[in-house]
C-alpha positions as CSV (number, residue, x, y, z in Angstrom):
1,X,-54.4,18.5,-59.6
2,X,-56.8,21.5,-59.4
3,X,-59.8,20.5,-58.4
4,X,-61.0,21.9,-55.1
5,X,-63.3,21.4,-51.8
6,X,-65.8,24.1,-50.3
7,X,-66.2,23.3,-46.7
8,X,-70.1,23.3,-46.1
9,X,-70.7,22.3,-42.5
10,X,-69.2,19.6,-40.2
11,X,-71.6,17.4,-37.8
12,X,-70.1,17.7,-34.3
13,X,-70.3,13.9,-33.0
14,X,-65.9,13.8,-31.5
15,X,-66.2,10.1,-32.6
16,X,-63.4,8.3,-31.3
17,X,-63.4,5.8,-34.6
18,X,-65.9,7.2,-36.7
19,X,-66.1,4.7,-39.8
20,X,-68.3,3.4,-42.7
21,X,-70.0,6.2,-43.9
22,X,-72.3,5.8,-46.3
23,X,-75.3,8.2,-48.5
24,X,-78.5,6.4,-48.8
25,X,-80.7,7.6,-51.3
26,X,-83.6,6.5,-50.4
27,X,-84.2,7.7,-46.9
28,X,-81.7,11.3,-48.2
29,X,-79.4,10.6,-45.0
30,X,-76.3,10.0,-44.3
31,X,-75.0,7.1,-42.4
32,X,-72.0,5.8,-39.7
33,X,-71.0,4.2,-37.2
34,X,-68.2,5.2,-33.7
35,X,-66.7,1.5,-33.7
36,X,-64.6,1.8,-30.7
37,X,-68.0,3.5,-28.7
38,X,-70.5,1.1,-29.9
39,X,-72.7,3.4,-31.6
40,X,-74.5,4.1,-35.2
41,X,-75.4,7.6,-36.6
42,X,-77.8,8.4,-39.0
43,X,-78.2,12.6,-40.2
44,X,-80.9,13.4,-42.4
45,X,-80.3,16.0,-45.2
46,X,-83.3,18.3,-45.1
47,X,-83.9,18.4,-41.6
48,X,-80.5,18.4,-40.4
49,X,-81.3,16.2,-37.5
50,X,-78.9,13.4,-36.3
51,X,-80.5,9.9,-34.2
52,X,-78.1,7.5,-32.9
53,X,-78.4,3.8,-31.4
54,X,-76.0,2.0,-29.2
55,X,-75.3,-1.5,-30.8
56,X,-74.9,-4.7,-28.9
57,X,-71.5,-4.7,-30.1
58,X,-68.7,-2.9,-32.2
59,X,-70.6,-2.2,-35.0
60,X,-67.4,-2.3,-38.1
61,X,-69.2,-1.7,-41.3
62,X,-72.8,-2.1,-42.6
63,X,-74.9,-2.3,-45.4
64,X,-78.3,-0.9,-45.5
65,X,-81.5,-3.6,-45.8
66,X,-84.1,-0.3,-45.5
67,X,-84.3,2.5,-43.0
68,X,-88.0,2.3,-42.1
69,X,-87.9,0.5,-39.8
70,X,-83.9,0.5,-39.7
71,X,-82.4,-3.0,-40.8
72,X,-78.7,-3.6,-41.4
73,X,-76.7,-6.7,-42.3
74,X,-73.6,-6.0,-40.7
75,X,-70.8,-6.9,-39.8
76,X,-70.0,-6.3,-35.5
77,X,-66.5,-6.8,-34.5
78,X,-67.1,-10.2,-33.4
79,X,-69.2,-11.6,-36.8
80,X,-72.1,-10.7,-39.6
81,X,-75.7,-10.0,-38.3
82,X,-79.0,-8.3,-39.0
83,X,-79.5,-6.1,-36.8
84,X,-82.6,-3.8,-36.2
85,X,-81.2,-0.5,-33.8
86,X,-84.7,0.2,-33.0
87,X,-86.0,-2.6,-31.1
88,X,-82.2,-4.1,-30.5
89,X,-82.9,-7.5,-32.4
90,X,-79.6,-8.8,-33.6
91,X,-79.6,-12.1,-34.9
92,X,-76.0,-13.7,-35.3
93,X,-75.6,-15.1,-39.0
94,X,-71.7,-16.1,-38.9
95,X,-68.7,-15.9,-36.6
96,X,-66.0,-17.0,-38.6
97,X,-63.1,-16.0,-36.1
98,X,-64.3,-17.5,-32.5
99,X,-60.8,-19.3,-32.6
100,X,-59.0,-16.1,-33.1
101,X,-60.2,-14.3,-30.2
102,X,-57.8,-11.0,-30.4
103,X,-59.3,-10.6,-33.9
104,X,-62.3,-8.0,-34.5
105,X,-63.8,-6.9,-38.1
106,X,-62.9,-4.1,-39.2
107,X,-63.6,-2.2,-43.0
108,X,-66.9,-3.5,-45.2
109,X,-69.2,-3.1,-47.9
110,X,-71.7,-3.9,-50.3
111,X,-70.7,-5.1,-53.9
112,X,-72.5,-4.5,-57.0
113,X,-74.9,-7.8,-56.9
114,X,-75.8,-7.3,-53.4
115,X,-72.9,-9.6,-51.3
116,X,-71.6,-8.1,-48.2
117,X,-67.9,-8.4,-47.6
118,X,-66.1,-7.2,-44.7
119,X,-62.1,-8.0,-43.5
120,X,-60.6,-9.2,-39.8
121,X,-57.7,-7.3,-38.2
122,X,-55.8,-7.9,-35.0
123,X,-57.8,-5.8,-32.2
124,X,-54.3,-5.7,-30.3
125,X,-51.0,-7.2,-29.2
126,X,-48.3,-6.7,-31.9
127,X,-50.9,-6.0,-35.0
128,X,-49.9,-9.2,-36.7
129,X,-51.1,-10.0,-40.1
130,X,-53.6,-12.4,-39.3
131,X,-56.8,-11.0,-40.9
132,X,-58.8,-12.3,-43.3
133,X,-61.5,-10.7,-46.2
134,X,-65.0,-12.6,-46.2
135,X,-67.2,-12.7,-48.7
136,X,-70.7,-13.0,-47.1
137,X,-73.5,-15.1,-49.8
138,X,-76.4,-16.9,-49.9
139,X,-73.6,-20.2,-49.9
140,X,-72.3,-18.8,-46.6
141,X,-69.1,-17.2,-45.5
142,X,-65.6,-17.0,-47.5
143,X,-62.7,-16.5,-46.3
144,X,-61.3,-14.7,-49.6
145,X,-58.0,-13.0,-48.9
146,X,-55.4,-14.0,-46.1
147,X,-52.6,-12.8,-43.9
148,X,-54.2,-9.3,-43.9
149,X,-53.3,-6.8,-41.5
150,X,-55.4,-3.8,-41.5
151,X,-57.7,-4.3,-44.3
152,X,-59.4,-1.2,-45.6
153,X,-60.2,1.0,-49.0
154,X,-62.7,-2.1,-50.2
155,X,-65.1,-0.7,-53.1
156,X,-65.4,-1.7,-57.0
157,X,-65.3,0.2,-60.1
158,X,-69.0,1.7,-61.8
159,X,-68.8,-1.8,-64.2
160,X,-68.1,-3.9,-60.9
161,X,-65.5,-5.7,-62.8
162,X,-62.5,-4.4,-60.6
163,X,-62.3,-4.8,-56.5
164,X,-60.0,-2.4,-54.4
165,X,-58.3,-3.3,-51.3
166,X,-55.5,-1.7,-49.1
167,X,-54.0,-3.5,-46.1
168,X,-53.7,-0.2,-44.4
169,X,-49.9,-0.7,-43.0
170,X,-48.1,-1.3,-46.2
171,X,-49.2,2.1,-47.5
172,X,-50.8,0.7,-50.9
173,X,-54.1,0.5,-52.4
174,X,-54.3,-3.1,-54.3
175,X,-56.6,-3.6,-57.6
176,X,-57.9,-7.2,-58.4
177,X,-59.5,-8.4,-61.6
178,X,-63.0,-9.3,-60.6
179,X,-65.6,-11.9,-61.5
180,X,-69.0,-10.6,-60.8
181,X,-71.3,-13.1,-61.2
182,X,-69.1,-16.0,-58.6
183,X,-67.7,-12.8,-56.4
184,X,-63.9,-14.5,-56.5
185,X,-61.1,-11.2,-57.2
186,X,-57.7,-12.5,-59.2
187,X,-54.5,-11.1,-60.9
188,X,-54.0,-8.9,-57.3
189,X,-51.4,-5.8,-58.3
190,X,-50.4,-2.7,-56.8
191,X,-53.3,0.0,-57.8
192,X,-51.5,3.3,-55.9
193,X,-49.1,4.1,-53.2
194,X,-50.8,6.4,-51.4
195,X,-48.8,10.2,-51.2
196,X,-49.1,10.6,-47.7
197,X,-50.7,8.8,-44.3
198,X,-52.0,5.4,-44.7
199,X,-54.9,4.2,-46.9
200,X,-58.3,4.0,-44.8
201,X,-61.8,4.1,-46.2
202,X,-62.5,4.4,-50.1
203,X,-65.6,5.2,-52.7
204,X,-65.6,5.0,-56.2
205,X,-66.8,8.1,-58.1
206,X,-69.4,8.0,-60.7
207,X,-66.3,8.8,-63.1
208,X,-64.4,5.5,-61.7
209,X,-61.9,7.9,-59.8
210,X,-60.8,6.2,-55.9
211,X,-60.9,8.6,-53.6
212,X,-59.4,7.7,-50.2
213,X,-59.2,8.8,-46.7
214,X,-55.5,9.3,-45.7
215,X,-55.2,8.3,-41.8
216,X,-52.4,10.5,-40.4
217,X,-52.0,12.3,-43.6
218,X,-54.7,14.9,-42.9
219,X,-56.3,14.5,-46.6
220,X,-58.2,12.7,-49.3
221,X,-56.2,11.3,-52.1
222,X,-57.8,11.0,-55.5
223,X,-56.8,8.4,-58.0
224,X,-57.8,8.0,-61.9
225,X,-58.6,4.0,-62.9
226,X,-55.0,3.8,-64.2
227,X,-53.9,4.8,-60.7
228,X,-52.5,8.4,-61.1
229,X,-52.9,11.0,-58.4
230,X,-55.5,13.3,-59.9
231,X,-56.2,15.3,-56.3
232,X,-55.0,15.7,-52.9
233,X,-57.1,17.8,-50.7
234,X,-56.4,18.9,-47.2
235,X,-58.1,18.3,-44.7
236,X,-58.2,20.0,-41.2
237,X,-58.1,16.4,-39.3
238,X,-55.2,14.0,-39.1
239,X,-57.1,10.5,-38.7
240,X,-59.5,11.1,-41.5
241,X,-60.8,7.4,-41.9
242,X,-63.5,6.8,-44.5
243,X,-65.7,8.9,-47.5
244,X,-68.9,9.0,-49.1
245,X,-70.2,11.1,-51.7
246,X,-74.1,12.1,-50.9
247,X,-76.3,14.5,-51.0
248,X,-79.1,15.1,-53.1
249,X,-76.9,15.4,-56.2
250,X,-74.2,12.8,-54.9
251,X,-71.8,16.0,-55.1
252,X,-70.9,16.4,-51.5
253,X,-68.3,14.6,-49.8
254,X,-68.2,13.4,-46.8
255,X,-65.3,12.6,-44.4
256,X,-65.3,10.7,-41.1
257,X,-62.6,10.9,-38.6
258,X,-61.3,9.9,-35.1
259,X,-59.4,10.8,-32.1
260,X,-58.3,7.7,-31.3
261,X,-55.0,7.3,-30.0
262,X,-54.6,11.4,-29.7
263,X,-53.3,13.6,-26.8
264,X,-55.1,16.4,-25.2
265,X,-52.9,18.8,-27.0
266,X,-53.5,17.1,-30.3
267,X,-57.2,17.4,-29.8
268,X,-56.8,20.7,-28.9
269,X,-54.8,21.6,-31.9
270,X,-57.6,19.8,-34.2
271,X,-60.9,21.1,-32.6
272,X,-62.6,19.2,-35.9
273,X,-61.3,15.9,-34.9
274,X,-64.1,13.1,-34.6
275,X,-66.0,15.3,-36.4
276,X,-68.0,14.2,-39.7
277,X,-66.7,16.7,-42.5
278,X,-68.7,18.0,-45.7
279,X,-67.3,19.4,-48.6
280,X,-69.1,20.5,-51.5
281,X,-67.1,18.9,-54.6
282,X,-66.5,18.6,-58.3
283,X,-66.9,14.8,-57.9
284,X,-70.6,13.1,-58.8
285,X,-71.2,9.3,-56.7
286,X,-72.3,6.2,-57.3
287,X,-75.5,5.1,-55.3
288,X,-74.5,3.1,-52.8
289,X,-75.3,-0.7,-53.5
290,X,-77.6,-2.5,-51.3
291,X,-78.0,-5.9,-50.0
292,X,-79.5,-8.4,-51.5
293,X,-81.7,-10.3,-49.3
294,X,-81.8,-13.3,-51.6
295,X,-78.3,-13.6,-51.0
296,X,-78.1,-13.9,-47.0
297,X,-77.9,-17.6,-45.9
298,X,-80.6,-18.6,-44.2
């Protein structure tokens, strides 16, 4: 475990839940959204400018439709949408959860042919394991995996024939054998126990390495496709909640985090918390996958 981090520069934005970070390649920025403030970020690499939107709701996790003009398919804490920050059109596709109404969205993504999936959680009470994964296609919406409590880490390997998944509290990442072509994951078995903190957000690398944010364990964890701990890299934030690699060469890494649930001395003690991190790294990433607009129901 010698690889190492250079810290480049951090983008000063104190997010309370800063989540779903993303690079697009297309547009050279860099992507995220606050969920607990209502609010999406969007830094662009060669002018190192940053634009922000308020969104009509808790804006979870996104996938990118094009950035000019800005379209997302989303999902907001209370269902899946496009939504244009702009102009503030949202247009509700599903809201598979109005009957569970302490539920909210939570972690999402983009697979490798274009679905967006993204996973319910409990918003409060006793944090009960009542969330759900859906699978969002041209069909409709699926509920796909159950009785989740914190769902996070989701990505697939390069080949898109593996799907990751952590429910956050148990401390595990999961691996599932995965069928590309009907988007169904099987044969669920523990992937990694994670060395420190809880699992939160998770990319795949371009060499099929997970690397993972560690909430409370003030790092990123990274795992080889067989699961071993090939890195563990401090960080100088305790919540660190999701990754990206971006950048022009896909060799920078980037780390949201949060203050949520911190005290004054804590964010005292951590003047970087909220803050979006960037690291240059050894690693290489995997363009981030798009969504298919052929496969939104209509």
């Amino acid at each position: 475990m010698t690889d190492s981090l250079e810290f480049l520069f951090s983008i000063d934005v104190a997010n309370t839940l800063g989540e779903g970070v993303q690079w697009h390649a297309q547009s050279n920025s860099l992507w995220w959204t606050d969920i607990h403030n209502s609010r999406l970020y969007r830094f662009d690499w060669q002018s190192r400018s940053l634009q922000h939107w308020p969104t009509p709701d808790r804006l979870t996790a996104f996938g990118i439709l094009s950035a000019e003009p800005v379209r997302l398919l989303a999902s907001f804490a209370s269902g899946f949408a496009l939504y244009q920050p702009e102009t503030g059109d949202l247009s509700w596709i599903a809201q598979p959860e109005t009957g569970k109404p302490s539920n909210r969205f939570n972690d999402g993504r983009v697979d490798r042919q274009g679905r967006f999936w993204s996973g319910t959680m409990q918003d409060h009470g006793d944090r009960a394991p009542t969330g759900t994964l859906y699978r969002l296609d041209e069909t409709g919406v699926h509920s796909v995996l159950h009785d989740l409590t914190i769902p996070n880490a989701l990505c697939w390997s390069p080949d898109g024939k593996r799907m990751y998944n952590a429910d956050t509290p148990t401390g595990q990442i999961r691996t599932f054998d995965f069928d590309p072509e009907r988007g169904e994951p099987g044969g669920a078995r523990v992937f990694a126990e994670v060395p420190r903190g809880k699992p939160d957000g998770a990319a795949i690398d371009s060499d099929g390495h997970l690397l993972c944010a560690l909430f409370g364990g003030s790092g990123v964890a990274r795992f080889s496709p067989g699961g071993a701990l090939t890195a563990l890299h401090d960080l100088p934030v305790s919540q660190p909640t999701c990754v990206a690699l971006g950048g022009p060469n896909l060799d920078v890494l980037f780390v949201t985090s949060a203050t949520e649930g911190m005290t004054e001395q804590q964010r005292k003690d951590e003047p970087m918390a909220g803050h979006v991190l960037a690291y240059a790294t050894p690693y290489r990433g995997l363009a981030e996958c798009t969504p298919d607009e052929a496969r939104i129901p209509k």
